[in-house]
Short mmCIF file of the C-alpha atoms (twelve columns), coordinates in Angstrom:
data_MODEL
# 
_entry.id   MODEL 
# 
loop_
_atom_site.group_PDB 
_atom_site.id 
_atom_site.type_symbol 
_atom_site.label_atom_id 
_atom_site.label_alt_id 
_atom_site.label_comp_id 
_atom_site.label_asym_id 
_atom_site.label_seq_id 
_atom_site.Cartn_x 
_atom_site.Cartn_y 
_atom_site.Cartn_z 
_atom_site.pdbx_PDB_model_num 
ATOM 1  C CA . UNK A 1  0.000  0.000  0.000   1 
ATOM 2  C CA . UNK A 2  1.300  3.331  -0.823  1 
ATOM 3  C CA . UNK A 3  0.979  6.678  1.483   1 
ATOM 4  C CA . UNK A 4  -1.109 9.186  1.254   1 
ATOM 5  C CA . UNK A 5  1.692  11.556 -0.381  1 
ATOM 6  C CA . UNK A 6  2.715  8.871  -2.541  1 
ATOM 7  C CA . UNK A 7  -0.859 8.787  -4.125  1 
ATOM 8  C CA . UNK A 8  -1.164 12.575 -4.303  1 
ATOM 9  C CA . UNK A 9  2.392  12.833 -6.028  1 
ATOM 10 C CA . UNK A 10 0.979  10.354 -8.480  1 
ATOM 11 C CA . UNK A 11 -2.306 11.681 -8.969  1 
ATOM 12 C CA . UNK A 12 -0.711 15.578 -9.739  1 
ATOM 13 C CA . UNK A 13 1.637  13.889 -12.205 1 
ATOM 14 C CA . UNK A 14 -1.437 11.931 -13.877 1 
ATOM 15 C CA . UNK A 15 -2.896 15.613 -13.533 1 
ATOM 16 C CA . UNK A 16 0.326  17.188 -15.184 1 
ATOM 17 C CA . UNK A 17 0.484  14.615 -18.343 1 
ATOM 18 C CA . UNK A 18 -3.521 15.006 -19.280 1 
ATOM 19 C CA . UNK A 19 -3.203 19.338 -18.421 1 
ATOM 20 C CA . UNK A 20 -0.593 18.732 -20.877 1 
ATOM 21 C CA . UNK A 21 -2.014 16.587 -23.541 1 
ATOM 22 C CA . UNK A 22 0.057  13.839 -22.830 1 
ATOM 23 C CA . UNK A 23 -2.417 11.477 -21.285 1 
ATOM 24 C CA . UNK A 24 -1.539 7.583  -21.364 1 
ATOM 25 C CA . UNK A 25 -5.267 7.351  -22.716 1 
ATOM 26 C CA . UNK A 26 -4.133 9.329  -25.854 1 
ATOM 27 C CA . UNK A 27 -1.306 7.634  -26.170 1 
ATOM 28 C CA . UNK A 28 -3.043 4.303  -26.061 1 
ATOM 29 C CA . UNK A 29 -5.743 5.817  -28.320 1 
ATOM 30 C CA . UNK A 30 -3.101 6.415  -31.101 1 
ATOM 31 C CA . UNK A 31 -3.881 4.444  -34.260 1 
ATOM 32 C CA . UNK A 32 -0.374 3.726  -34.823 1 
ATOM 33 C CA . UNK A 33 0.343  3.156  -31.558 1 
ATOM 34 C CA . UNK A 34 -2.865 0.170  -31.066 1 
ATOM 35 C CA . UNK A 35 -1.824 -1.102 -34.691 1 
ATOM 36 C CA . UNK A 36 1.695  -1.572 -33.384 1 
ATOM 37 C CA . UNK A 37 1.380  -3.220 -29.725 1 
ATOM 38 C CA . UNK A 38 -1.290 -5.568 -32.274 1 
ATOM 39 C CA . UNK A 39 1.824  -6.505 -33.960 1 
ATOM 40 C CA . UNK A 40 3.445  -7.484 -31.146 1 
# 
């Protein structure tokens, strides 16, 4: 289990990436990112 800080210094860099546009979602979203995990 992590601390409390631990999980608010991980939810304000979560918060950083999608303020930025940088989201994992997007990235996962990416056609050419889904068409190459697909290909292993």
């Amino acid at each position: 289990m992590i601390t409390a800080k631990e999980a608010l210094d991980k939810l304000k860099e979560v918060n950083k990436r999608f303020e930025s546009g940088n989201s994992l979602l997007g990235f996962l979203a990416n056609t050419d990112r889904r068409i190459e995990l697909q290909s292993g």
